[in-house]
C-alpha positions as a printed NumPy array, in Angstrom:
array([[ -5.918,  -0.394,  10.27 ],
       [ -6.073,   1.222,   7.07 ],
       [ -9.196,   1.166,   4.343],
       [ -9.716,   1.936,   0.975],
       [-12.981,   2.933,  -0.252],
       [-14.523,   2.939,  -3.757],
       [-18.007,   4.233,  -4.812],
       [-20.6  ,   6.793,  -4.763],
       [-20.567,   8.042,  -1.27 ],
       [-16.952,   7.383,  -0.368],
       [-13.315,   8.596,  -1.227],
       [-10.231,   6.824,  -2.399],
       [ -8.16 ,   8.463,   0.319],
       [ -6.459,   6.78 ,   2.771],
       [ -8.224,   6.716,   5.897],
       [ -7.073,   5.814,   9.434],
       [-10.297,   4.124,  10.526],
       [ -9.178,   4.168,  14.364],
       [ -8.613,   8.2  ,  14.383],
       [-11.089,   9.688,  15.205],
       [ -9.577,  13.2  ,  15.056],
       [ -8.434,  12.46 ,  11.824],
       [-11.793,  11.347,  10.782],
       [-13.594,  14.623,  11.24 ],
       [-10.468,  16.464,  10.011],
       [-10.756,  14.735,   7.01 ],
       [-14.767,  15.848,   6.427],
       [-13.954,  18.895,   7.388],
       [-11.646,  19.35 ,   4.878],
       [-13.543,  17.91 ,   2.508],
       [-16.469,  20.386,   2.678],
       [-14.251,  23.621,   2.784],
       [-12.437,  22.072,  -0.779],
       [-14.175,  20.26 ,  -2.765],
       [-17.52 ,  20.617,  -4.488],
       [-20.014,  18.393,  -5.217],
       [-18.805,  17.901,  -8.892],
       [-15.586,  17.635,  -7.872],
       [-16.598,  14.683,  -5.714],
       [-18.562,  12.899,  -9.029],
       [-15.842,  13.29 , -11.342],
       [-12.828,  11.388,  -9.243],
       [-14.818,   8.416,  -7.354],
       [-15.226,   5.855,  -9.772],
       [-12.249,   4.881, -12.054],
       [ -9.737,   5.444,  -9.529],
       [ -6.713,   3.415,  -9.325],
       [ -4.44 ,   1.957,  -6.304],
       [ -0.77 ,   0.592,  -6.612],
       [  0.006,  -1.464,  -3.791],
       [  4.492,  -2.27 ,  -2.84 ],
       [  5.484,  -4.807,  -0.576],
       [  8.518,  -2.623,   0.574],
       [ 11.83 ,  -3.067,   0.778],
       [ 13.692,  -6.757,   0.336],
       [  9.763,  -8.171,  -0.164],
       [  7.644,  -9.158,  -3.11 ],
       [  4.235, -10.461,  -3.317],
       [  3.6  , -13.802,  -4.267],
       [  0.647, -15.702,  -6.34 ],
       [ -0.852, -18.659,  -3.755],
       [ -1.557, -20.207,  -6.932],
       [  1.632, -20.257,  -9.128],
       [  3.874, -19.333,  -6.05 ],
       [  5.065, -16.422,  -8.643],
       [  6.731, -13.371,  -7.49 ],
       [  5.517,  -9.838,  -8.114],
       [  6.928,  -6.321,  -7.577],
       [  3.296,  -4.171,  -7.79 ],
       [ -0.82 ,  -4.632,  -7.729],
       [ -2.623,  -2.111,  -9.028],
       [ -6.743,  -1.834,  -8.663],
       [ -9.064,   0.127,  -9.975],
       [-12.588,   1.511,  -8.547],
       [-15.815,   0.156, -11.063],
       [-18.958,   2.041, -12.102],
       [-20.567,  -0.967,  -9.345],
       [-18.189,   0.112,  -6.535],
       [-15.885,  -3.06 ,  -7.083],
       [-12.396,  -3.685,  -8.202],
       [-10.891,  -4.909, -10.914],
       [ -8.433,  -6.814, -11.842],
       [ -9.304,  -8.26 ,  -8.512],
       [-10.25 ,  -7.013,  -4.589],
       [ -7.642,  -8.589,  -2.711],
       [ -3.864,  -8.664,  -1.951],
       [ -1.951, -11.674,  -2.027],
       [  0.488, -11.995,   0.768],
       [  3.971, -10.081,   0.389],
       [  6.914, -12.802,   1.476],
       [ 10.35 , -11.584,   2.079],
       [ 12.979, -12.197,  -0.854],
       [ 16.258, -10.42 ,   0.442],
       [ 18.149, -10.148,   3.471],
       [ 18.223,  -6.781,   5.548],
       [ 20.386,  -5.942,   8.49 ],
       [ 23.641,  -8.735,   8.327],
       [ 25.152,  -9.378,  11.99 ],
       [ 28.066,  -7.104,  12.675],
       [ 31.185,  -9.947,  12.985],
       [ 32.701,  -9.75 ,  16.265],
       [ 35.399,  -7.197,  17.123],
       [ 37.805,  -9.684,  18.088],
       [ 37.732, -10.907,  14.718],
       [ 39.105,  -7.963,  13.273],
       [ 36.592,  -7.945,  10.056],
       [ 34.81 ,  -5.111,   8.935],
       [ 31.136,  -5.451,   7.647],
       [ 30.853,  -3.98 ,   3.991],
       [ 26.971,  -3.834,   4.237],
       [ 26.004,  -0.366,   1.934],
       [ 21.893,  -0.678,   3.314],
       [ 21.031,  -2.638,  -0.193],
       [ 19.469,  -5.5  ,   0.624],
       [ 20.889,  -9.402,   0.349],
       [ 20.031, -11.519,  -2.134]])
């Protein structure tokens, strides 16, 4: 499980919210680098882009519309704008075709792009 945080006592980094370890690596880290003002000058206005991945889109519950990226961005208020959700990502291509059978002598011509 994965978080993003926006506001005045929290960081836009990515943090693995199970991981310990990785928790107190990150503080750690943290303190040795940056400086207070450091801190205060890159919490608020910071934006997120958000991909589906490969051969998937998301898509609008509302107009069932297809989209390639969402991008956020952390308020003075610690809320985000345009809006503080993801809408579901759906699957618009094909990956991985089955191999045809070697007794029927074709060959697969499959170059790893996905199928529309």
């Amino acid at each position: 499980y994965f978080d993003y945080v926006c506001g005045r006592s929290s960081t836009r980094r990515k943090r693995n919210l199970k991981d310990e370890k990785y928790l107190e690596d990150l503080q750690r880290r943290r303190r040795s680098i940056e400086t207070e003002d450091e801190i205060e000058r890159r919490l608020y206005g910071a934006k997120l882009t958000y991909e589906c991945g490969l051969a998937r889109r998301f898509q609008d519950p509302d107009t069932e519309e297809l989209y390639d990226k969402r991008t956020i961005q952390c308020n003075w208020n610690q809320s985000w704008t345009p809006v503080d959700y993801l809408d579901q990502c759906v699957w618009t291509q094909c990956l991985y075709p089955p191999q045809p059978p070697e007794e029927s002598r074709m060959v697969s011509n499959w170059d790893g792009v996905p199928v529309e």
